[in-house]
C-alpha positions as CSV (number, residue, x, y, z in Angstrom):
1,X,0.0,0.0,0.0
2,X,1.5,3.5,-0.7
3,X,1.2,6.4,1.5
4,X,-0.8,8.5,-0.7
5,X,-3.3,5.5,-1.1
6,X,-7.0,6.9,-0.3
7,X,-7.9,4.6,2.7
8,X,-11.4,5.5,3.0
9,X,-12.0,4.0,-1.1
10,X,-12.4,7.3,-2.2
11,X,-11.3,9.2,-5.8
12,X,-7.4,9.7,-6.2
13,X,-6.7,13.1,-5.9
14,X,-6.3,14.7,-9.4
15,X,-3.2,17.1,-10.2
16,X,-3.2,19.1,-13.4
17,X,-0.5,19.1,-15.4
18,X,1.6,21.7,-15.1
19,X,1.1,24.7,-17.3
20,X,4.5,27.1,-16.6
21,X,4.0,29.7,-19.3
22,X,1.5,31.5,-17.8
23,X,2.8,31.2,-14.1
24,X,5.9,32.4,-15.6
25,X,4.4,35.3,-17.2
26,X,2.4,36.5,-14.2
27,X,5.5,35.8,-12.1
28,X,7.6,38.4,-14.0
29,X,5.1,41.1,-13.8
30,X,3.2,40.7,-17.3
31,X,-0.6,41.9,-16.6
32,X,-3.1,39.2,-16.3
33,X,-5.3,40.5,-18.9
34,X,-2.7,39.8,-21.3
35,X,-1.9,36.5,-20.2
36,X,-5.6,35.4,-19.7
37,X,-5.9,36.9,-23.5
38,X,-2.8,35.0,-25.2
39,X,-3.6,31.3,-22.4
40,X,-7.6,31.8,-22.2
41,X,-7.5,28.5,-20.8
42,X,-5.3,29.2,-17.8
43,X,-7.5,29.5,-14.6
44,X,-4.4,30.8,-12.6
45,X,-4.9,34.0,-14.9
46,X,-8.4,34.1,-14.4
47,X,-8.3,33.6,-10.9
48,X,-5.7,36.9,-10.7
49,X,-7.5,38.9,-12.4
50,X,-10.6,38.1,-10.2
51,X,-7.9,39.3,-7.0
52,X,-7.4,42.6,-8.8
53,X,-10.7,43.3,-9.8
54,X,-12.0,42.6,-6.0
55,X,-9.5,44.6,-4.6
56,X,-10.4,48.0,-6.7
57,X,-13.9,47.1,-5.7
58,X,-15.1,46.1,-8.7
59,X,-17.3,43.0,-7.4
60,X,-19.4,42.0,-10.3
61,X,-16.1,42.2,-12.4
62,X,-14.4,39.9,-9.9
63,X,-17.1,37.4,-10.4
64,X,-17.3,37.2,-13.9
65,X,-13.6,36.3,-13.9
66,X,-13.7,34.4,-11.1
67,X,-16.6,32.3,-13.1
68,X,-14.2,32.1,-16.2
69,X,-11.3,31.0,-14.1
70,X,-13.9,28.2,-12.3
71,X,-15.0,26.8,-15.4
72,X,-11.4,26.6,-17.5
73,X,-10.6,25.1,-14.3
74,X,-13.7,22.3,-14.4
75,X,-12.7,21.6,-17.9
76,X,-9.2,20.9,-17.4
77,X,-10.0,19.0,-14.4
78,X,-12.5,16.7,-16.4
79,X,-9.9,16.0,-18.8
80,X,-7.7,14.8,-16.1
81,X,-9.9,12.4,-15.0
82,X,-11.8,14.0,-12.6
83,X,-15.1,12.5,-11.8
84,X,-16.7,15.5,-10.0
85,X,-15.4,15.0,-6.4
86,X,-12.6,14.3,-4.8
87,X,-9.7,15.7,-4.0
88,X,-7.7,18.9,-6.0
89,X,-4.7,19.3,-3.5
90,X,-3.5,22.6,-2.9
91,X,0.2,21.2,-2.4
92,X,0.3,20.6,-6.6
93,X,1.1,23.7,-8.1
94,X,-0.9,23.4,-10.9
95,X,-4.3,22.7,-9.3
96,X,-4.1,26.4,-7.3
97,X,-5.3,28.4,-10.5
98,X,-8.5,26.3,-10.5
99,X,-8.8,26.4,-6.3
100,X,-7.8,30.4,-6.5
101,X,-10.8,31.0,-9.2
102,X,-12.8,28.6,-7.1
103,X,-12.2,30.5,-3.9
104,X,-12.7,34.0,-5.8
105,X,-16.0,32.7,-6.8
106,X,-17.1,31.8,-3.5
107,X,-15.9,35.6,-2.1
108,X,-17.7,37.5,-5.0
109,X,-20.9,35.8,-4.7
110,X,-20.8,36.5,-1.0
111,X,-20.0,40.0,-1.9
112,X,-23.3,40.1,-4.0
113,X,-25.5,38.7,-2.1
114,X,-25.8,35.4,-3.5
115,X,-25.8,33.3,-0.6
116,X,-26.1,30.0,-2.2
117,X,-23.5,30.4,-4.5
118,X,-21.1,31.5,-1.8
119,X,-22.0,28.1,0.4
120,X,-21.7,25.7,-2.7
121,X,-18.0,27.3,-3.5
122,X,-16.9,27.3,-0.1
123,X,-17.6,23.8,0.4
124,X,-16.5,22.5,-3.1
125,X,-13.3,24.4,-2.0
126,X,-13.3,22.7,0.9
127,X,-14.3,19.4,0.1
128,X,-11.6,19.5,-2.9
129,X,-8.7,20.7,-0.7
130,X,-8.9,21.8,3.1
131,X,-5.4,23.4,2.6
132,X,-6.4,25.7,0.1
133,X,-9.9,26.6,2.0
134,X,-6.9,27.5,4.9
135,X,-4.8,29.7,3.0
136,X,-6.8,31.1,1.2
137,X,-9.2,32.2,3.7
């Protein structure tokens, strides 16, 4: 039995593969608009321009990438072999663009009122991985 074996039966967790050019990009200061334009499937772009967009205030903005971000992140995920649960760990680099956008999701809706929205994400968040529900907040 390996160590990373599911003992309760469950899914195995999934882990993207690993997407640099993008991270790279936003690493060394190029704006996320222009990353999310030239990698429109990059949910770490997404998700950072949902940050940027919630931090000026500009909620509805924030959700509408956040969304984007959320759903790049469900198709890659899908294409991984994801099954629609189980876990996304935080601790595999390229799974936190998905859990960033999902988290940014979760923080707009609350923003706007959308309670229901808000409680779905946050669980799914943590549900898929309890360390990015942590550091994320």
């Amino acid at each position: 039995m390996s160590i990373h074996e599911n003992l309760l039966g469950g899914p195995p967790p999934t882990h993207l593969p690993d997407d640099p050019e993008p991270r790279e990009l936003l690493a060394n200061g190029t704006a996320p608009a222009d990353v999310a334009a030239k990698y429109p499937t990059s949910s770490l772009a997404w998700a950072q321009l949902a940050d940027e967009a919630f931090e000026r205030g500009s909620v509805v903005e924030s959700y509408a990438y956040a969304r984007t971000g959320y759903h790049r992140g469900l198709d890659s995920l899908r294409r991984n072999g994801w099954k629609g649960h189980g876990p996304v760990p935080w601790e595999h680099e390229p799974n936190r663009g998905f859990l960033r956008a999902l988290h940014g999701l979760a923080r707009a809706a609350q923003a706007i009122g959308e309670q229901e929205e808000y409680e779905r994400c946050s669980q799914f968040l943590k549900d898929s991985s309890p360390a990015a529900a942590q550091t994320l907040g």
